[in-house]
Gaussian input, Z-matrix of N, CA and C with variables (Angstrom, degrees):
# hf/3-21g

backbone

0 1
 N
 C     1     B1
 C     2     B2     1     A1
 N     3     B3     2     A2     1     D1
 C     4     B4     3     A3     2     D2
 C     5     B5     4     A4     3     D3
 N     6     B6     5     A5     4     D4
 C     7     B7     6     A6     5     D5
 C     8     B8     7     A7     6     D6
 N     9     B9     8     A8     7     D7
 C    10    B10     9     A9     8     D8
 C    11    B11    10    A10     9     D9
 N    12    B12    11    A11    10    D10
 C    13    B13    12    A12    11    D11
 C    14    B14    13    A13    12    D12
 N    15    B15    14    A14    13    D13
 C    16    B16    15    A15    14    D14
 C    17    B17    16    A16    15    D15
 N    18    B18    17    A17    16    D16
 C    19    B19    18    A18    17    D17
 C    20    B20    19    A19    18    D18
 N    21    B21    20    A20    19    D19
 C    22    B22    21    A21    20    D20
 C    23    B23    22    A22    21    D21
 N    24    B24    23    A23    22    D22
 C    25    B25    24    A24    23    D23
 C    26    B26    25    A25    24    D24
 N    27    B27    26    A26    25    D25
 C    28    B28    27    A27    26    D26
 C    29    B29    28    A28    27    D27
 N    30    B30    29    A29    28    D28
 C    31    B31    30    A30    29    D29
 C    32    B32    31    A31    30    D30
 N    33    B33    32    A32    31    D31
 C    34    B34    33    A33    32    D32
 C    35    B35    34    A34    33    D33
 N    36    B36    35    A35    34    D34
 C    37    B37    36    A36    35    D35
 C    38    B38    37    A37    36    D36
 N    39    B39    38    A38    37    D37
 C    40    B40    39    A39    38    D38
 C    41    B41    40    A40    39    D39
 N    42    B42    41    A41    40    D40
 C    43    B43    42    A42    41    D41
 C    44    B44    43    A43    42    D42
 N    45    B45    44    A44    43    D43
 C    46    B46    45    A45    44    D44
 C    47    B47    46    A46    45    D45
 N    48    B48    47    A47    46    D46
 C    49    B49    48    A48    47    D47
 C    50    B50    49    A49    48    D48
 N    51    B51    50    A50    49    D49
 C    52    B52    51    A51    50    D50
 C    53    B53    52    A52    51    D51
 N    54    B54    53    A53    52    D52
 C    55    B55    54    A54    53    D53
 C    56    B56    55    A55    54    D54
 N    57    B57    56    A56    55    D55
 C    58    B58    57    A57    56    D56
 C    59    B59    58    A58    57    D57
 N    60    B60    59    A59    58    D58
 C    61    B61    60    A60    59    D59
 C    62    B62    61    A61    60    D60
 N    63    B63    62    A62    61    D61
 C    64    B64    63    A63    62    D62
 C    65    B65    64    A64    63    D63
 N    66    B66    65    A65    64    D64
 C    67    B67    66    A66    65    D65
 C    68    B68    67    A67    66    D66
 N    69    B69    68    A68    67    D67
 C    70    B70    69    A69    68    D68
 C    71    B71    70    A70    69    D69
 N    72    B72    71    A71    70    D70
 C    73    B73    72    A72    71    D71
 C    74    B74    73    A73    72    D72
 N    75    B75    74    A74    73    D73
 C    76    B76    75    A75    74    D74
 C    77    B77    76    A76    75    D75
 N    78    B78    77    A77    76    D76
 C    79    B79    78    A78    77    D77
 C    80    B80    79    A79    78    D78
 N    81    B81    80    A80    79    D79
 C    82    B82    81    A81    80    D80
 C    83    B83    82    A82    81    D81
 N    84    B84    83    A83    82    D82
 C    85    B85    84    A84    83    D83
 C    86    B86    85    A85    84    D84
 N    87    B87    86    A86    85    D85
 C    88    B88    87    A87    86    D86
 C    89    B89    88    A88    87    D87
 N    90    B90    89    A89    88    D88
 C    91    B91    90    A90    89    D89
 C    92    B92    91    A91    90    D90
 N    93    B93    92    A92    91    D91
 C    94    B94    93    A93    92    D92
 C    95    B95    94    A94    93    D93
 N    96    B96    95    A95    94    D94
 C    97    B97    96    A96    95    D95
 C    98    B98    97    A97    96    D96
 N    99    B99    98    A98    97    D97
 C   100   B100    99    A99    98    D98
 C   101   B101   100   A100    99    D99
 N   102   B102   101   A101   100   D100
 C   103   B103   102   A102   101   D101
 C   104   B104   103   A103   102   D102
 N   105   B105   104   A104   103   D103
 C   106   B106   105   A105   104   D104
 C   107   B107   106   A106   105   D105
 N   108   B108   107   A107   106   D106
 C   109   B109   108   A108   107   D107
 C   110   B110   109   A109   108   D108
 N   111   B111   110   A110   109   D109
 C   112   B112   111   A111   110   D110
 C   113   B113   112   A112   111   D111
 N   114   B114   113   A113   112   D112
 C   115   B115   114   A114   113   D113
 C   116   B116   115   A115   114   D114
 N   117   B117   116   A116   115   D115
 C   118   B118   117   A117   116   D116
 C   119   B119   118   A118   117   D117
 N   120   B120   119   A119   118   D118
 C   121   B121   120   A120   119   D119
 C   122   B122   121   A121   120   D120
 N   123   B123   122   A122   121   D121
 C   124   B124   123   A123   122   D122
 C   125   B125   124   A124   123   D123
 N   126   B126   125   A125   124   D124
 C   127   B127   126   A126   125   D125
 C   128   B128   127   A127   126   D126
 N   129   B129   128   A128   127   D127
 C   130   B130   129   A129   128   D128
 C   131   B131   130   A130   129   D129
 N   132   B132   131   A131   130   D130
 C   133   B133   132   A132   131   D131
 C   134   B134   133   A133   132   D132
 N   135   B135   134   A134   133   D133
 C   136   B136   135   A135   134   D134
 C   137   B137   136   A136   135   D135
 N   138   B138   137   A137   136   D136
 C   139   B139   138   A138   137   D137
 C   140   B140   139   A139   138   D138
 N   141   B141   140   A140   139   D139
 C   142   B142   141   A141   140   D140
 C   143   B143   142   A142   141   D141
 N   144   B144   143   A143   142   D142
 C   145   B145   144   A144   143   D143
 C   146   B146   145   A145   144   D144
 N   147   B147   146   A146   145   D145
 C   148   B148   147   A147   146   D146
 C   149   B149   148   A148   147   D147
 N   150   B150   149   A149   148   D148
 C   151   B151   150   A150   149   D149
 C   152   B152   151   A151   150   D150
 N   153   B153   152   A152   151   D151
 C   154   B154   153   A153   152   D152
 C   155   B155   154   A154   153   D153
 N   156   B156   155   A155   154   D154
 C   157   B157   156   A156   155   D155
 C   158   B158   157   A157   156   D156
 N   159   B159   158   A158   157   D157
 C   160   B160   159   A159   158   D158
 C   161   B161   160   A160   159   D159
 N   162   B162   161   A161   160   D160
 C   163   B163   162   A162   161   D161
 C   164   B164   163   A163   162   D162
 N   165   B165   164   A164   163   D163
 C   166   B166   165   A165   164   D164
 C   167   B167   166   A166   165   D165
 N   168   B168   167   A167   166   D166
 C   169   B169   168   A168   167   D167
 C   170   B170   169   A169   168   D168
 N   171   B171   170   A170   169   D169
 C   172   B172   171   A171   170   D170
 C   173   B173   172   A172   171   D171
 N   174   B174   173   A173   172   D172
 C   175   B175   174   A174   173   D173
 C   176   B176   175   A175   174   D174
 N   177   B177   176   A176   175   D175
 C   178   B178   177   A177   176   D176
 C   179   B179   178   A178   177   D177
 N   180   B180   179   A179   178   D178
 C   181   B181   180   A180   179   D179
 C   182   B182   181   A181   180   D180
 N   183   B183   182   A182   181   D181
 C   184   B184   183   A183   182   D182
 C   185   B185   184   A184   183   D183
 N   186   B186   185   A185   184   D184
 C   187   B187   186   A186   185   D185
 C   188   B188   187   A187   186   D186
 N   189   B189   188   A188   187   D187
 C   190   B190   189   A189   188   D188
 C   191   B191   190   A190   189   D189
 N   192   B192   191   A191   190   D190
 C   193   B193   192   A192   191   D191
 C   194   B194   193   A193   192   D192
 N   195   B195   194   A194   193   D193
 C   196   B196   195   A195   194   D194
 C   197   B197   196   A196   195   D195
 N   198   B198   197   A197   196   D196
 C   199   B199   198   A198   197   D197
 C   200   B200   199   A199   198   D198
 N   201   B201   200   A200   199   D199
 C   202   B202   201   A201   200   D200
 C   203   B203   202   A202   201   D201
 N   204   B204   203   A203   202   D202
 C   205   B205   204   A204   203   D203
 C   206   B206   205   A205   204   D204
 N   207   B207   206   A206   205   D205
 C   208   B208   207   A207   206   D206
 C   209   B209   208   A208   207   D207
 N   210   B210   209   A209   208   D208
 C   211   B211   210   A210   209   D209
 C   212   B212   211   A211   210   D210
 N   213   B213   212   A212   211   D211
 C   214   B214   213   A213   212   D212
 C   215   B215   214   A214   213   D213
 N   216   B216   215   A215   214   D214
 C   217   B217   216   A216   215   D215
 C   218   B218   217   A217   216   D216
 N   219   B219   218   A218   217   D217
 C   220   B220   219   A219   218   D218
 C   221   B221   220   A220   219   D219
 N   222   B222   221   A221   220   D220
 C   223   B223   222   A222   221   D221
 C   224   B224   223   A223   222   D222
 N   225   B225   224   A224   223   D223
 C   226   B226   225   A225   224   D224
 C   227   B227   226   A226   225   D225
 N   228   B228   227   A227   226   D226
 C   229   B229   228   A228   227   D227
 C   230   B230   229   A229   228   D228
 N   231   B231   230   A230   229   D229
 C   232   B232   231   A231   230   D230
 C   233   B233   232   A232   231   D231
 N   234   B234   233   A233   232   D232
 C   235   B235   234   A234   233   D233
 C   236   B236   235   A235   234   D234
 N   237   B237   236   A236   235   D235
 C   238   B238   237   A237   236   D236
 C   239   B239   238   A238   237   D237
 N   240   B240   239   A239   238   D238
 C   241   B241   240   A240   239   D239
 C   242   B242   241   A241   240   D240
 N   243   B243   242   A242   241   D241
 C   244   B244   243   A243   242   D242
 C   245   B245   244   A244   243   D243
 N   246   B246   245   A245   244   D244
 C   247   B247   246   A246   245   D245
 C   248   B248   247   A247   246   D246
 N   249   B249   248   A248   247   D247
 C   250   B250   249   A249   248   D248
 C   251   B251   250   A250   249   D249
 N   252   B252   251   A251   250   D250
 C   253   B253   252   A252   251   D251
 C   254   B254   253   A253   252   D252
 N   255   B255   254   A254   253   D253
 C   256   B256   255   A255   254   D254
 C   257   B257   256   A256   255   D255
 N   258   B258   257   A257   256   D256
 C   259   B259   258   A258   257   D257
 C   260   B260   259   A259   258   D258
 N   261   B261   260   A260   259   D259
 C   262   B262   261   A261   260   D260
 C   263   B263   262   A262   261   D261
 N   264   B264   263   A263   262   D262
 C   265   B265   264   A264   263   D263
 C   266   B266   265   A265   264   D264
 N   267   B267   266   A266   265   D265
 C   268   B268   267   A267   266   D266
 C   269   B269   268   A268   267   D267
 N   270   B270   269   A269   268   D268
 C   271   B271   270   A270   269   D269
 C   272   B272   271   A271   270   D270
 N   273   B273   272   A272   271   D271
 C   274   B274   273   A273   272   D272
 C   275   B275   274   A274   273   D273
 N   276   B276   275   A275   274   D274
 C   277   B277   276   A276   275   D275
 C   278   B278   277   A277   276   D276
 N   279   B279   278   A278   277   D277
 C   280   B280   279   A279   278   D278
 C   281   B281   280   A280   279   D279
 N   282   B282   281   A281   280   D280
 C   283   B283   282   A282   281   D281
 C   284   B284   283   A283   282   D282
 N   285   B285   284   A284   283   D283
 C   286   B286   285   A285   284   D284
 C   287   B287   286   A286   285   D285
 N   288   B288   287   A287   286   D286
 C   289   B289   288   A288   287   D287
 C   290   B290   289   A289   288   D288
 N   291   B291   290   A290   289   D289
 C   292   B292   291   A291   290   D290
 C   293   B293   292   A292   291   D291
 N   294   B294   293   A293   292   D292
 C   295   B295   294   A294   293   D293
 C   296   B296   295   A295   294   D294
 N   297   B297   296   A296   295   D295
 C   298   B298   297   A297   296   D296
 C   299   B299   298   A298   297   D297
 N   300   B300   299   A299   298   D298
 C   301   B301   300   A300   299   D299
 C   302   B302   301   A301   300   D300
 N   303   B303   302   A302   301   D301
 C   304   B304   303   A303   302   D302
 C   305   B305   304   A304   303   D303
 N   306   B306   305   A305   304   D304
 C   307   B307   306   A306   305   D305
 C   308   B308   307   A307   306   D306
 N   309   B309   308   A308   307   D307
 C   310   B310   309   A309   308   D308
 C   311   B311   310   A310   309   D309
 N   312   B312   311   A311   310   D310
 C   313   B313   312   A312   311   D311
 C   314   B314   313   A313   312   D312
 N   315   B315   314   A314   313   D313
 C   316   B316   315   A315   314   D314
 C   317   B317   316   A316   315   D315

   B1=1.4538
   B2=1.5204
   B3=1.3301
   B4=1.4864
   B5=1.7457
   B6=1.3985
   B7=1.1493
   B8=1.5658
   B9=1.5029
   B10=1.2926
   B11=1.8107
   B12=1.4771
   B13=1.0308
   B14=2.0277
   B15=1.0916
   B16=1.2475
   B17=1.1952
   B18=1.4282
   B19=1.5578
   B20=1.0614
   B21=1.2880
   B22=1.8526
   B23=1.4706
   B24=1.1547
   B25=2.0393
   B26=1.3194
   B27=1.4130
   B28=1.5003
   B29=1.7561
   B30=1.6212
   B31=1.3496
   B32=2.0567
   B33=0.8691
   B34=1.1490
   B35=1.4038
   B36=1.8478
   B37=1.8988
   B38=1.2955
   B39=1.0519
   B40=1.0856
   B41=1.9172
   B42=1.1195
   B43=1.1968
   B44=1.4881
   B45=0.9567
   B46=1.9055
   B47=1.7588
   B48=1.2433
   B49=1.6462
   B50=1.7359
   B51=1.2852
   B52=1.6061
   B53=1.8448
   B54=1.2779
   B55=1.3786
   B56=1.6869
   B57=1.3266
   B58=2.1523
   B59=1.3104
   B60=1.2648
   B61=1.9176
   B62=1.3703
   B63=0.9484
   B64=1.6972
   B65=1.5736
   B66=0.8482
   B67=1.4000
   B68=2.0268
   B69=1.3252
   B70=1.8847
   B71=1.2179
   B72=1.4086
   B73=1.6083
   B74=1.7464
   B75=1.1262
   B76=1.4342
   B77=1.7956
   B78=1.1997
   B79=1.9713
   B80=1.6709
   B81=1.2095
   B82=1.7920
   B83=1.6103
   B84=1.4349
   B85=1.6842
   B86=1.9179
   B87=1.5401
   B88=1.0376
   B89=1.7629
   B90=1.1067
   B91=1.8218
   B92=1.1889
   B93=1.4315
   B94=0.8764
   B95=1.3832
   B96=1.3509
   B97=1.1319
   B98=1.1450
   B99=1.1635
   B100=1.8980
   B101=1.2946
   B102=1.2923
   B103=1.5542
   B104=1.9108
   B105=1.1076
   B106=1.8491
   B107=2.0827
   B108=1.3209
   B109=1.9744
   B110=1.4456
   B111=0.6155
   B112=1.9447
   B113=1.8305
   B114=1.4289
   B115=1.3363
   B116=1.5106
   B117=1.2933
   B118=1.2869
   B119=1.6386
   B120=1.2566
   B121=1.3535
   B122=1.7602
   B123=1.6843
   B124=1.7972
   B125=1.6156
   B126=1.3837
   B127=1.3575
   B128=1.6042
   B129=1.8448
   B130=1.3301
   B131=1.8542
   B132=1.6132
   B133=1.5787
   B134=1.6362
   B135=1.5586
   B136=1.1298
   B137=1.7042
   B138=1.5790
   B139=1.7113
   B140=1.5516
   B141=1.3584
   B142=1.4512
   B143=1.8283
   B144=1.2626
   B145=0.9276
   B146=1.4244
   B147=1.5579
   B148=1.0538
   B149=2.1681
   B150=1.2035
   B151=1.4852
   B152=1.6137
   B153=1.3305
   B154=1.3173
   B155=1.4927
   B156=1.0873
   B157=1.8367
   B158=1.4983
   B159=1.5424
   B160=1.2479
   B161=1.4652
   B162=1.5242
   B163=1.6884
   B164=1.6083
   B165=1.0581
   B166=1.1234
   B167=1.6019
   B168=1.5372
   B169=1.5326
   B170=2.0408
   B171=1.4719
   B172=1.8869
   B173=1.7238
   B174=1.1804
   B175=1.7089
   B176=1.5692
   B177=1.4261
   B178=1.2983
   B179=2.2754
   B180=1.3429
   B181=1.1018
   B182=2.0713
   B183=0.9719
   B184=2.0262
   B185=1.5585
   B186=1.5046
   B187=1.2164
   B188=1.8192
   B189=1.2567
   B190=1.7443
   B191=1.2075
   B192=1.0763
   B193=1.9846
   B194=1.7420
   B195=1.5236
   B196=1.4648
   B197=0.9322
   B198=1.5822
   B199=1.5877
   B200=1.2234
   B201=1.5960
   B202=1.9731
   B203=1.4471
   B204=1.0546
   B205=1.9002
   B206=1.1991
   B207=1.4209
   B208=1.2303
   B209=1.3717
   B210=1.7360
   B211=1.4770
   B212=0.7394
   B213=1.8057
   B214=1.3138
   B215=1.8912
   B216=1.9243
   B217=1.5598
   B218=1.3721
   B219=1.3741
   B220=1.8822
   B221=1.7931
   B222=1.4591
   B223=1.7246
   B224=1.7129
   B225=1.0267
   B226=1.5450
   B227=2.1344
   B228=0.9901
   B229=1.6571
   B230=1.7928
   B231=1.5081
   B232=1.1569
   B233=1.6012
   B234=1.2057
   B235=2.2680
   B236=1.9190
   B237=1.2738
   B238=1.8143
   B239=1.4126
   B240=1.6182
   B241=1.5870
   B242=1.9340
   B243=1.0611
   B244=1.5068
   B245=1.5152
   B246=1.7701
   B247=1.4064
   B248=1.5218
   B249=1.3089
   B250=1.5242
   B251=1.2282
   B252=1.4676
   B253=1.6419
   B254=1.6852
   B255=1.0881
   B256=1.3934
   B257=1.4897
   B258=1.1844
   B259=1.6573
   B260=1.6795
   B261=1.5528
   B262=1.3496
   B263=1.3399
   B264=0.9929
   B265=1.8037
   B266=1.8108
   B267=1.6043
   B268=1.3755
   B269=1.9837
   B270=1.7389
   B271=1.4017
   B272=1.1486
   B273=1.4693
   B274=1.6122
   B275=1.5700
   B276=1.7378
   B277=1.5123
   B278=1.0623
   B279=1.5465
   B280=1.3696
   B281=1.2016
   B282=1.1092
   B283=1.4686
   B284=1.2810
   B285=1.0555
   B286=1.1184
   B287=1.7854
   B288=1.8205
   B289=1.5506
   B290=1.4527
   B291=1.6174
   B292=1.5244
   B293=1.6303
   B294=1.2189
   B295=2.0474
   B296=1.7560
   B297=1.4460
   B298=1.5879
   B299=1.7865
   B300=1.0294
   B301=1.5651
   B302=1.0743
   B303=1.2634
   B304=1.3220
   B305=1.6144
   B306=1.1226
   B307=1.6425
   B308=1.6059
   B309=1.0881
   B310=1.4131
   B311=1.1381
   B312=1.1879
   B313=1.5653
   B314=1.7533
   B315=1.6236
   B316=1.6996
   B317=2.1464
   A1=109.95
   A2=121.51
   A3=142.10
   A4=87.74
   A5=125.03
   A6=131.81
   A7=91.30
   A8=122.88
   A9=134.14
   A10=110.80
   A11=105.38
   A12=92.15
   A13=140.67
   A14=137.18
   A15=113.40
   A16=122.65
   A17=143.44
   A18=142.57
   A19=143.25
   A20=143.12
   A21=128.16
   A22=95.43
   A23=118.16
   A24=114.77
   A25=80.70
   A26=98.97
   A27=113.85
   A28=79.65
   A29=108.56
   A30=114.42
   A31=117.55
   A32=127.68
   A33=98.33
   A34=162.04
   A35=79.93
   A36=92.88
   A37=105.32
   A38=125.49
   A39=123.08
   A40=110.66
   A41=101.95
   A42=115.16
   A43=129.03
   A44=103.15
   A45=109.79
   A46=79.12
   A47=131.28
   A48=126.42
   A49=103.87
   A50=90.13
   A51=78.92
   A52=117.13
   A53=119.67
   A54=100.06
   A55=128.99
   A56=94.09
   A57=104.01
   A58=97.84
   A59=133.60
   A60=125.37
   A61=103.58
   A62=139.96
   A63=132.26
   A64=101.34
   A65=129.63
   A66=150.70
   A67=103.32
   A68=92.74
   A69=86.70
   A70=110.95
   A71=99.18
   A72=125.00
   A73=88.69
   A74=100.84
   A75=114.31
   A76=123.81
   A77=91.37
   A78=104.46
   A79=107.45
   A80=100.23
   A81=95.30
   A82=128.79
   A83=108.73
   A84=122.72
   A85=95.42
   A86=113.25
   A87=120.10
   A88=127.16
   A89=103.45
   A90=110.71
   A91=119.16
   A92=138.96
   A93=156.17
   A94=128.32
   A95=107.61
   A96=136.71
   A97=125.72
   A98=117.62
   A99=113.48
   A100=97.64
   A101=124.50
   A102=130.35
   A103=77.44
   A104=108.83
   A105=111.64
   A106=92.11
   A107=89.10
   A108=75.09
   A109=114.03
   A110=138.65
   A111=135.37
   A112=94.11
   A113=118.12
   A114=128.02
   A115=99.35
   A116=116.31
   A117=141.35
   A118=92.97
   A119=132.48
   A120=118.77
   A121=101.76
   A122=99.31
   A123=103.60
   A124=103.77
   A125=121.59
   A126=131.92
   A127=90.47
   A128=108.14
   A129=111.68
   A130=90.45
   A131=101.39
   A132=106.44
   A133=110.41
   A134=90.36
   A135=92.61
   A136=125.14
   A137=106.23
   A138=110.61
   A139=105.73
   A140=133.80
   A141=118.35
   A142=96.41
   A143=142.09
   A144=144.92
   A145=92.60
   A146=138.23
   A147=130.27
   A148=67.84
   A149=121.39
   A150=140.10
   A151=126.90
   A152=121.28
   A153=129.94
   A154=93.36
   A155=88.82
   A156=111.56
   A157=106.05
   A158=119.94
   A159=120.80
   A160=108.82
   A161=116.30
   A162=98.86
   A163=93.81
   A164=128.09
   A165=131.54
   A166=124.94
   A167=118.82
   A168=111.00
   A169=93.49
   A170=83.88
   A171=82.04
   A172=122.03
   A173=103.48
   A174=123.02
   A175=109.76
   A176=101.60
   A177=110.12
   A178=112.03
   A179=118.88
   A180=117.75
   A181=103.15
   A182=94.70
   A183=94.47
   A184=93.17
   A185=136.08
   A186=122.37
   A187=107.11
   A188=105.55
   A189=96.78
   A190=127.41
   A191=112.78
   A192=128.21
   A193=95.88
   A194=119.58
   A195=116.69
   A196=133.16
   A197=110.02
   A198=107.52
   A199=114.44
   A200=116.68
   A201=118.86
   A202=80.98
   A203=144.77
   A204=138.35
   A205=92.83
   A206=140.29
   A207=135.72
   A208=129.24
   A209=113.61
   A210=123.51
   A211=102.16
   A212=85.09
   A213=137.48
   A214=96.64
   A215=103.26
   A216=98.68
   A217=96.31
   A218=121.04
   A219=122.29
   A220=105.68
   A221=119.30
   A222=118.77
   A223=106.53
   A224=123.71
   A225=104.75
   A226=77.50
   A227=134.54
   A228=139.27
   A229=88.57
   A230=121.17
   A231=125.03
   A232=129.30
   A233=72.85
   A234=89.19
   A235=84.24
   A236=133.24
   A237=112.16
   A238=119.90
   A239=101.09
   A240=109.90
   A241=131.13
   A242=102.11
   A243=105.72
   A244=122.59
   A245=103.69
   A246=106.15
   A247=127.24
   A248=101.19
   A249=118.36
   A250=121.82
   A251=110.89
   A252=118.13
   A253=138.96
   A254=112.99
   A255=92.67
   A256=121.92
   A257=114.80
   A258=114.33
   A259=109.69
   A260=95.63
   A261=106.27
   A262=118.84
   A263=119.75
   A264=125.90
   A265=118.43
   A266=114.97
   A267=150.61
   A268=79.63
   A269=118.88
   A270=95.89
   A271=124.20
   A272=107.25
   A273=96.79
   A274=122.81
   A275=101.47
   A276=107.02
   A277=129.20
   A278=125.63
   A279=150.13
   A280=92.64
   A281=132.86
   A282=143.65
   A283=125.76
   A284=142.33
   A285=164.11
   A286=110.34
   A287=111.00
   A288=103.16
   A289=115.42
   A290=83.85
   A291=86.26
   A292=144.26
   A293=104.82
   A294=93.35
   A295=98.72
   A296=102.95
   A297=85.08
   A298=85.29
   A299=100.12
   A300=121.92
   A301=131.65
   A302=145.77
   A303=128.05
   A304=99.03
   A305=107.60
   A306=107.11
   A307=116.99
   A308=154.40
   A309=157.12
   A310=113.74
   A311=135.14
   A312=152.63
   A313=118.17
   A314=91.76
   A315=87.92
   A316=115.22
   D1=139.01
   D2=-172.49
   D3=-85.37
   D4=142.50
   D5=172.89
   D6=-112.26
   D7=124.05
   D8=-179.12
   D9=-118.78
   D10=125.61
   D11=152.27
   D12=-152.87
   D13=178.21
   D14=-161.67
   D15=-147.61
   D16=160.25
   D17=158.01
   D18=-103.21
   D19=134.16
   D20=-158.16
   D21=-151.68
   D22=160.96
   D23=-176.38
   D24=-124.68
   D25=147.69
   D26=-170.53
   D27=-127.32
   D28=137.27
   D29=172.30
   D30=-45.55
   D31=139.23
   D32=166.00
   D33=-85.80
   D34=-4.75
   D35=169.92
   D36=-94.68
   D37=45.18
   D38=-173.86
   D39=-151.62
   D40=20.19
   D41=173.86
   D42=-88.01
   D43=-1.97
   D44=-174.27
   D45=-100.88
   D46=-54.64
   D47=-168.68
   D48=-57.13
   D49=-46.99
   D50=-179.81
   D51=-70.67
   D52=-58.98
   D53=169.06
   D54=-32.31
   D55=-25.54
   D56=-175.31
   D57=-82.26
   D58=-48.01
   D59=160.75
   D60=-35.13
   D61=-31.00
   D62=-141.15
   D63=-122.58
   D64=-14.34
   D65=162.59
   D66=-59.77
   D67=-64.80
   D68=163.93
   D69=-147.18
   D70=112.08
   D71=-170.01
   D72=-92.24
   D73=128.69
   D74=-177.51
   D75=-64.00
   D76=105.82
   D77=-162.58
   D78=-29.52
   D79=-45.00
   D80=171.62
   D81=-59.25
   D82=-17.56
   D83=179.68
   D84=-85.12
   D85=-46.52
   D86=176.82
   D87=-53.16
   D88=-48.22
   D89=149.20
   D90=-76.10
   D91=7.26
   D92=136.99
   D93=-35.14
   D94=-65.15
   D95=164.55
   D96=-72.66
   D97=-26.00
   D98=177.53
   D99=-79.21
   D100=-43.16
   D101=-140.62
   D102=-70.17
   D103=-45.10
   D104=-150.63
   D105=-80.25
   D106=14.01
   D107=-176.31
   D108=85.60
   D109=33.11
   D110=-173.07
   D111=-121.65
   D112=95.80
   D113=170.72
   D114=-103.13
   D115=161.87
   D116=152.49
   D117=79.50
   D118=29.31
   D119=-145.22
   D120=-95.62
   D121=129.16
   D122=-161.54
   D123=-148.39
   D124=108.01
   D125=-175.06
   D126=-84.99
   D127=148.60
   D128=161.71
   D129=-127.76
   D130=154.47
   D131=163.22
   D132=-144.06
   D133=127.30
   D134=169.97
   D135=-98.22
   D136=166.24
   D137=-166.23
   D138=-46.10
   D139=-21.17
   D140=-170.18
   D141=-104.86
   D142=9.34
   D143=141.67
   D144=112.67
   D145=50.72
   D146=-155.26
   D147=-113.45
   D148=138.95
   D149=157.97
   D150=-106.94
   D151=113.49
   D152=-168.01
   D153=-127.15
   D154=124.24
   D155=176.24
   D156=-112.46
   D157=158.60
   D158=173.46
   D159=-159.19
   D160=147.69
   D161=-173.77
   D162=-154.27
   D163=166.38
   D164=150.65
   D165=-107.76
   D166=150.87
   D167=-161.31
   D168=-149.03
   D169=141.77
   D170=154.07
   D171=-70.84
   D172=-30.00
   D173=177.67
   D174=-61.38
   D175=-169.89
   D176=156.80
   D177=-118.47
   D178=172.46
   D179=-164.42
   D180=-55.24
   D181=-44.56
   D182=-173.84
   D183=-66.35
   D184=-35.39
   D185=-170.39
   D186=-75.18
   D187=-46.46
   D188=171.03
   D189=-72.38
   D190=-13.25
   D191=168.89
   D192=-67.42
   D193=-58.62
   D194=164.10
   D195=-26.25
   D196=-61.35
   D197=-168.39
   D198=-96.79
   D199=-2.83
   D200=157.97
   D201=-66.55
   D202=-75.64
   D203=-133.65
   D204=-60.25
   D205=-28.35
   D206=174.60
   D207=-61.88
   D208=-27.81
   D209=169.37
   D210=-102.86
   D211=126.13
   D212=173.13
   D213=-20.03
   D214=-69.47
   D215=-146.66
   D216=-81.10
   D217=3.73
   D218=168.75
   D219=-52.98
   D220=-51.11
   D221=163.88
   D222=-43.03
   D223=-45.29
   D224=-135.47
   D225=-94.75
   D226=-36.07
   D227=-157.08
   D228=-72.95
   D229=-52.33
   D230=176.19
   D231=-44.46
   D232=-46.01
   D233=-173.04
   D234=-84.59
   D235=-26.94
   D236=165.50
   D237=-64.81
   D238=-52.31
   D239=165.32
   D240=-58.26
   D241=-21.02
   D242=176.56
   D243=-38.45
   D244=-66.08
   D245=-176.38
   D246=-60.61
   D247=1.96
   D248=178.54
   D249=-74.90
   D250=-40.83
   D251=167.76
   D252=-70.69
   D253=158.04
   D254=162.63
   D255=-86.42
   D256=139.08
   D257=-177.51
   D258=147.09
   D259=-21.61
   D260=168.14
   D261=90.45
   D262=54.24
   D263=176.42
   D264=84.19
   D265=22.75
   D266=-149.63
   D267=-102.55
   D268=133.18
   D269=154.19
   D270=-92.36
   D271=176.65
   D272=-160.42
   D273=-80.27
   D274=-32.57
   D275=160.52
   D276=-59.96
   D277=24.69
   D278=-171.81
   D279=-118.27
   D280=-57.98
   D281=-171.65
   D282=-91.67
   D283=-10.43
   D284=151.44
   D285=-20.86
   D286=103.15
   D287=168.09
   D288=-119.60
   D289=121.76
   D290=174.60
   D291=-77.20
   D292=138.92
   D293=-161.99
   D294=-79.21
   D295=179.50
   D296=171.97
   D297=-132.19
   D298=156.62
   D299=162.28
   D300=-21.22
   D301=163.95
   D302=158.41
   D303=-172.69
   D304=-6.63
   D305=178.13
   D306=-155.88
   D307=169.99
   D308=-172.79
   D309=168.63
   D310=114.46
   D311=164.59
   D312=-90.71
   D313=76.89
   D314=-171.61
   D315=-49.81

């Protein structure tokens, strides 16, 4: 497994709405995500809206970005999540930067 991980700015008045999306991520986005490889998958946010995602994958990061773009309900969760970011209605797996590694303590 590829240990992936990433950063996104989440507006900041707008951070109590986004934690309440995430509260119930819609079971079909959720098989969504397994099916496309996305294990261990765990967003952190901090108070200035800084977003760190992390997942684990058999792939690499452009190959699991692929096969979400491939589900179907990956469009419709994106275009809900959009106005949440900064960038202005941009999705986020569009925006999405990935960090690279530098340490791991199996």
């Amino acid at each position: 497994m590829n240990r992936v991980c990433f950063t996104l700015r989440v507006e900041p008045s707008k951070l109590d709405e986004y934690r309440a999306h995430h509260q119930q991520v819609w079971p079909e986005m959720l098989e969504a995500l397994s099916r496309a490889g996305w294990h261990n998958y765990s967003l952190f946010l901090r108070d200035d809206g800084l977003l760190v995602g992390y997942f684990e994958t058999p792939g690499t990061f452009d190959e699991a970005l692929a096969a979400m773009s491939s589900e179907p309900i990956n469009a419709e969760w994106q275009d809900l999540m959009a106005p949440y970011f900064e960038g202005g209605g941009d999705h986020a797996d569009e925006m999405m930067s990935q960090m690279v590694e530098v340490f791991h303590l199996p």
